[in-house]
N, C-alpha and C positions, 0 to 999 in steps of 0.2 A: 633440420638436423637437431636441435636446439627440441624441438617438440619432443620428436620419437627417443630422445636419450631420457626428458621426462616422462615418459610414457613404460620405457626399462626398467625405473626408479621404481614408480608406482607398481609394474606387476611383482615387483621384489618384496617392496615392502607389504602388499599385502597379507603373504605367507605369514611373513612374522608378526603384523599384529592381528593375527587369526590364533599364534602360538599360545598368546597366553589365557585368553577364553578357554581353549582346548585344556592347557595343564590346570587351568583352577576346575576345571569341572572334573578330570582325573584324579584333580586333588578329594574332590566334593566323593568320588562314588570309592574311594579306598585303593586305588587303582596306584599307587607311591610309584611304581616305576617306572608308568608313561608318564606317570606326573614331574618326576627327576629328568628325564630325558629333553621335557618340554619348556620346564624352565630355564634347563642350562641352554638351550638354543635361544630362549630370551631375553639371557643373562647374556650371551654372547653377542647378542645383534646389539645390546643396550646396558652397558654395565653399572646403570644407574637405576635399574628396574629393583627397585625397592622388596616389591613383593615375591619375585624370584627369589632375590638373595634369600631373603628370610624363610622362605619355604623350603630353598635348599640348605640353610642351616638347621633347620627343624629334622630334614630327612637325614643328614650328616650326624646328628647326636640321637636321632635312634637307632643307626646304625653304627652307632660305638662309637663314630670318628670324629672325638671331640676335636680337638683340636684344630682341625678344619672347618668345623663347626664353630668355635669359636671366633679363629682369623673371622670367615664371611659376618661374624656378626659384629665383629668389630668395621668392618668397612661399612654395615648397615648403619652403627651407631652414626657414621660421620654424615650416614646423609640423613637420617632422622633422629637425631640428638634428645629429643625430648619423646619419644615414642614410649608408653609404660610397657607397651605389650612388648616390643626389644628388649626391654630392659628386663622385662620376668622372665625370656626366654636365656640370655644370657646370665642370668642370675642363674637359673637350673642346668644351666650348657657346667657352669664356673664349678656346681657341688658335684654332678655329677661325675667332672674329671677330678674331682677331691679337694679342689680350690674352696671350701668355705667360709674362710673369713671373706672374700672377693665376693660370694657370691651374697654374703651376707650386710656388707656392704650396698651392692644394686637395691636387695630385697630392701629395705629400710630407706633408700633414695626412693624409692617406689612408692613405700607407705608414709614416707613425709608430707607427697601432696595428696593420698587419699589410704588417709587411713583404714580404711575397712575392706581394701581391693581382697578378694577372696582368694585369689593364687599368691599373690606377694603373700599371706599370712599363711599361708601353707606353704609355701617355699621356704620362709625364713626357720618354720617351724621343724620340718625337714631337712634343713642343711645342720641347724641345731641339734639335732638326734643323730646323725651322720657323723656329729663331731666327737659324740659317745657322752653329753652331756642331756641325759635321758630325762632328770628329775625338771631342767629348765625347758628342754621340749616339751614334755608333757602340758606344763602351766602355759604355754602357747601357742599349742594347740587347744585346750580350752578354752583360752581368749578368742580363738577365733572362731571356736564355736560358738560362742556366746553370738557373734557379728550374724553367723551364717550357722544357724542352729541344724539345719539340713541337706547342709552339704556336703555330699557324698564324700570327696575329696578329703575332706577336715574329719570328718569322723571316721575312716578309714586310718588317714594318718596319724589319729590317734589311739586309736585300736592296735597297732601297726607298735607306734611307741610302748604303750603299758606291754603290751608281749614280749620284748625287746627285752623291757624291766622286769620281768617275770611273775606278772599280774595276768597271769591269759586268762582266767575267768572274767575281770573286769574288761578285758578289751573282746570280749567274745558280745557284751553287751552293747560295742559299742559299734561293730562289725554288725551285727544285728538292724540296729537301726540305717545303717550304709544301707543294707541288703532292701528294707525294708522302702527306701527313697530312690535306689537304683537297683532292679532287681537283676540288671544283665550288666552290672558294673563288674568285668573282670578281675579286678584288683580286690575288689570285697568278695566277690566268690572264692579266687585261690585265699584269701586271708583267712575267711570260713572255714574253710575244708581244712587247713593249718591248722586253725584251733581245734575244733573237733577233733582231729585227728589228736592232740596234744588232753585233749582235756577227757574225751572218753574213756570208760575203762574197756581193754583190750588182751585177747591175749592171742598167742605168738608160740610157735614151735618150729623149730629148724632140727632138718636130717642132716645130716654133715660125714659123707665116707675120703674117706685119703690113705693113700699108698704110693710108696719110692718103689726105685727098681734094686731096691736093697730087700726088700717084700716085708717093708714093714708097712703094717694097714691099720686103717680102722674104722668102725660108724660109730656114730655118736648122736644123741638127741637132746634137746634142751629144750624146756617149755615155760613162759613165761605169762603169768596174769601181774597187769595193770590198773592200777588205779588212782581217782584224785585220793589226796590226805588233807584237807583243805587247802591251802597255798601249794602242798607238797604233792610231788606225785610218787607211788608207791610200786613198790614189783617184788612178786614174789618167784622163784627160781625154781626148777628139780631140773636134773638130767643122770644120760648117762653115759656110757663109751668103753665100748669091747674093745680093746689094743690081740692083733695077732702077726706073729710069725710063724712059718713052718713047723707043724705039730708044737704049738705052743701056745700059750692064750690068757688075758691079764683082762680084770675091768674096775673100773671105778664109776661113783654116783654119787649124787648129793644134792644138798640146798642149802639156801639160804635167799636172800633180802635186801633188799637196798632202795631208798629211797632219794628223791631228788628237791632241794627245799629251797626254792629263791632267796637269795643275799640284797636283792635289789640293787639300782646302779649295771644292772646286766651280769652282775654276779650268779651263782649258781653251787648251792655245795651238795655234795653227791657222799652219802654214807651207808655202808652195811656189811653183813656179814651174814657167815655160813657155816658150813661144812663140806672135806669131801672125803670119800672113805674110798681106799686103796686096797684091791683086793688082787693080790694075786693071786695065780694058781697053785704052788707050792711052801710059800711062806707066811708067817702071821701076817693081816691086816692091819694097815694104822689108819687113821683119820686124823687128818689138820684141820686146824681151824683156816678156816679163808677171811681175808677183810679187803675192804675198799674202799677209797680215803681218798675227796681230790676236790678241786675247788676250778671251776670254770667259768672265765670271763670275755663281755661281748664286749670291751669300749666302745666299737663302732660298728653297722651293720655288716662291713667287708671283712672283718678282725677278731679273730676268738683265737683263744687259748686255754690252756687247763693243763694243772699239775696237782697228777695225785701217786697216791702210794697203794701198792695191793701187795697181798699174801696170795698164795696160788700154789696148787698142785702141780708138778712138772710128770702130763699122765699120758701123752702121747705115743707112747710104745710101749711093750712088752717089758722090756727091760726097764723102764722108767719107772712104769707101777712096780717094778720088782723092789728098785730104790729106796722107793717112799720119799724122793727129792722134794722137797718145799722151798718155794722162790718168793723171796721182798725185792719188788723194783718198784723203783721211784721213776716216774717218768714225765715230760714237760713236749705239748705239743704244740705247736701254734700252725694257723691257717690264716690266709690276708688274700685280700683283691685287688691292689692296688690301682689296677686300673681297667677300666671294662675288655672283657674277655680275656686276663688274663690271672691265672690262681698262684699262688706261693703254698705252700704245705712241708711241715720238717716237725724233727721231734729227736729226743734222744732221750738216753735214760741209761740206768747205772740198775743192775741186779745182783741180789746176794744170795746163792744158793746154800741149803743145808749141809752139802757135801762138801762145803771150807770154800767153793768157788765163785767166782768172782766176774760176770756180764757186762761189759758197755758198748755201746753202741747211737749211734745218730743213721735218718734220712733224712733228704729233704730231696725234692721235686718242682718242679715249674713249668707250667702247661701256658700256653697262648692259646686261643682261638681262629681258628683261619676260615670259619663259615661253614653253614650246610653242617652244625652238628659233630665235627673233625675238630679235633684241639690238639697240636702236637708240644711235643716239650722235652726236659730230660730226667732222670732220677739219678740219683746215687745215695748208696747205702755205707757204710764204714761199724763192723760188728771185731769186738777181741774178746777173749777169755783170760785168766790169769792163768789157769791151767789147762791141758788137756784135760780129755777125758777116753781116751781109745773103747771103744766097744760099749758106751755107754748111752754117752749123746755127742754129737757134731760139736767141737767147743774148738775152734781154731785161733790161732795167737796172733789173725789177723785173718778176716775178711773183707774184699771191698769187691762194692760192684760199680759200673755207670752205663747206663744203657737209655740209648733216644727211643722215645714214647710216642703213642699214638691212642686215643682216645676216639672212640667215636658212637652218640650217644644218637639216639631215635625216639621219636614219639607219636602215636596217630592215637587221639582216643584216648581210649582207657590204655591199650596196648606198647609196652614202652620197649629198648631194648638197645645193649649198652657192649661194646667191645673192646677191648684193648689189648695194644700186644708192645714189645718190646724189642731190642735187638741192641746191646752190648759187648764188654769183659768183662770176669771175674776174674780175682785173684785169689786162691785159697791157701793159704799160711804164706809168711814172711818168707819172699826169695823163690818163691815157686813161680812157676809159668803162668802169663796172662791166658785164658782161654775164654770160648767166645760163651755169652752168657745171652736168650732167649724167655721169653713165655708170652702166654695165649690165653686171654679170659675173654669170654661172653656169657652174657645174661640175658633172659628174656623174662617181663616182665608182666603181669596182667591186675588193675585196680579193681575197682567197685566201689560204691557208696559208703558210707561209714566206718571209714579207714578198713576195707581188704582188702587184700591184693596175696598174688602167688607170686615166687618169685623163682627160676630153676637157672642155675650159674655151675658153672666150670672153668678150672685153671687148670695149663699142664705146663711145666716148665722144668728146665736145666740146670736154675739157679739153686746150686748147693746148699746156701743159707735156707731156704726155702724146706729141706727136710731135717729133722731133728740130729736123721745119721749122717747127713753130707753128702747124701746120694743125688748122683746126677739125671732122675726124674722125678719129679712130684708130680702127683694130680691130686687134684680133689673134685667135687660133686655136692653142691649143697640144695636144698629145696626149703623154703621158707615158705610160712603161711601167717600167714594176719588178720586176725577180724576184730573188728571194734563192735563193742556190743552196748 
């Protein structure tokens, strides 16, 4: 009796220590999900299998889920306490759930007992720029290049930083040499193609038609040439735009320039100016001066913002170029990631129009990640005027919208292609009826080598704000094109 129960034991356990040979060789050919499957059955027969946990904390934090990620490596720490390689792993577990001083902390217990470990000096260096403190990143990362003058990793992440700071020439050199050490290193190819695409001179023209069911319409084209200016990058502007209604017809055109000049620090200031000449069909032509004025900063790589001021043509319809309206708004936008896979995005801003009126308005939005490409979330917009304006432009003395969102983004190749829709209320003026508020965008996308790419997008929607006249259809139709030369 006493034999064949040992005998039980033994065909048991064989399976499972068959398990873990199996998941390190799943781990060994890129195979992550029979390899996750395989540890957790060897994490479960043995919750003291060391190598398990840690593999399934490794697969847990590239799949987002820090947190979990971190618990398992906290129980890993308790069985291997002095382990370096735990300890860089949760070092990078700690920065990338935005824990940095924690993680900065490990990284430096790490480099106590060997100073020259080449992840520890790219982690610390890393969680340091992450902190938006660019100028002391940068100085080590160079220290660590000096240790590890060819390592892919280090010169990468310092390529990576000088960009950041608005040095993308110097970090194009530095990307260069990555490429040069690892020629199928993913991280220095997409960082490649970033610069390029940032440092080449380019140009760009968009077709752009739109029309309500109030039939006001219009195409429009804009075309843009880019260029370096040494540190700065340059653009210069023309376009144009037919505005029509029923047996009726208005157009404006113009140019101007504007350049983009690093502040360093992840700073950015953006200046220029134009023209745009207002022509309608029946009455004199005027021309305003246009300007654009704003200052854009990164403190941290998940974290921008920017507030600037423009002057602008209000040229959208028939009746608008009839006007000769000219608009100053100030506006402030901020974007953040607080945490992987999920975005924050809001903005608001204050406008002065020509005709004594007076614009405010804020959105903000907040999308999760739910996998497969789908990110869902919600919006809401809040827009007032100080006056009407009946028969001119849509200016209500109170709009708001909020409506749940869905996002869903693809990519094979070169071939990319991106859709989103909507489904809330609107409220249009103070005291009126909630009604139900809709839209529908897709884009399809196609690249190429040397920054080009086409891009052809569509929106149709309900949302009143959305048309100049408050009309309850809008659509538009845009086609973009891009070549870097």
């Amino acid at each position: 009796m006493v034999r064949r129960a040992a005998y039980a034991l033994l065909l048991c356990a064989a399976p499972l220590a068959a398990q873990r040979p199996a998941a390190d060789s799943a781990w060994t050919r890129g195979d992550y999900p029979r390899a996750r499957a395989l540890y957790e059955r060897a994490l479960a027969a043995d919750s003291t299998d060391a190598r398990a946990l840690h593999r399934l904390a490794i697969l847990d934090a590239w799949d987002g889920k820090v947190d979990r990620a971190l618990a398992r490596l906290a129980r890993l720490r308790l069985l291997a306490p002095g382990d370096a390689d735990v300890m860089v792993d949760q070092a990078r577990t700690y920065a990338w759930a935005g824990q940095n001083a924690a993680a900065l902390a490990l990284y430096d217990s790490v480099l106590a007992h060997d100073p020259a470990r080449a992840d520890a000096l790219a982690g610390r260096a890393r969680a340091v720029a992450w902190s938006g403190d660019l100028e002391r990143a940068a100085a080590l990362w160079r220290d660590a290049l000096a240790a590890h003058p060819d390592d892919p990793e280090i010169l990468v992440g310092l390529a990576q930083t000088l960009y950041w700071n608005g040095q993308a020439a110097l970090a194009e050199t530095y990307v260069a040499k990555a490429r040069a050490h690892a020629p199928v290193d993913r991280a220095a190819l997409e960082l490649e193609r970033q610069l390029a695409a940032e440092l080449r001179p380019e140009v760009h023209t968009t077709f752009n038609g739109a029309g309500d069911s109030d039939h006001n319409d219009f195409w429009a084209q804009e075309a843009y040439f880019t260029g370096s200016l040494g540190a700065a990058r340059g653009t210069v502007q023309a376009g144009w735009r037919r505005a029509t209604v029923p047996a009726r017809s208005a157009a404006s055109y113009g140019a101007g320039g504007y350049a983009n000049v690093p502040l360093g620090h992840g700073a950015v200031l953006r200046a220029g100016a134009g023209f745009r000449r207002l022509a309608p069909a029946s009455t004199p032509a005027t021309t305003p001066v246009t300007v654009q004025l704003g200052v854009g900063i990164r403190p941290a790589p998940f974290v921008s913002a920017s507030l600037g001021y423009s002057r602008s043509a209000f040229d959208e319809t028939v009746v608008l170029i009839d006007s000769g309206i000219v608009v100053n708004a100030v506006d402030l936008s901020l974007d953040l990631a607080p945490r992987s896979r999920v975005s924050f995005s809001g903005g608001g801003g204050v406008a002065w129009l020509s005709d004594g009126n007076r614009r405010s308005g804020g959105v903000a939005a907040v999308l999760a990640g739910v996998g497969g490409g789908l990110q869902l979330g919600v919006y809401g917009r809040l827009l007032s005027y100080r006056q009407a304006r009946p028969g001119v432009y849509f200016a209500p003395d109170r709009f708001t919208t909020l409506e749940a969102r869905a996002v869903y983004a693809w990519r094979r190749g070169q071939w990319s292609a991106r859709g989103d829709g909507g489904l809330g209320a609107q409220q249009v003026f103070k005291g009126a009826k909630t009604q139900s508020e809709w839209h529908l965008g897709l884009s399809l996308s196609r690249e190429w080598w040397s920054n080009g790419a086409v891009v052809l997008g569509g929106v149709i929607t309900n949302s009143a704000a959305s048309s100049t006249t408050g009309a309850f259809r809008y659509r538009s139709i845009t086609l973009s094109l891009r070549q870097g030369l």
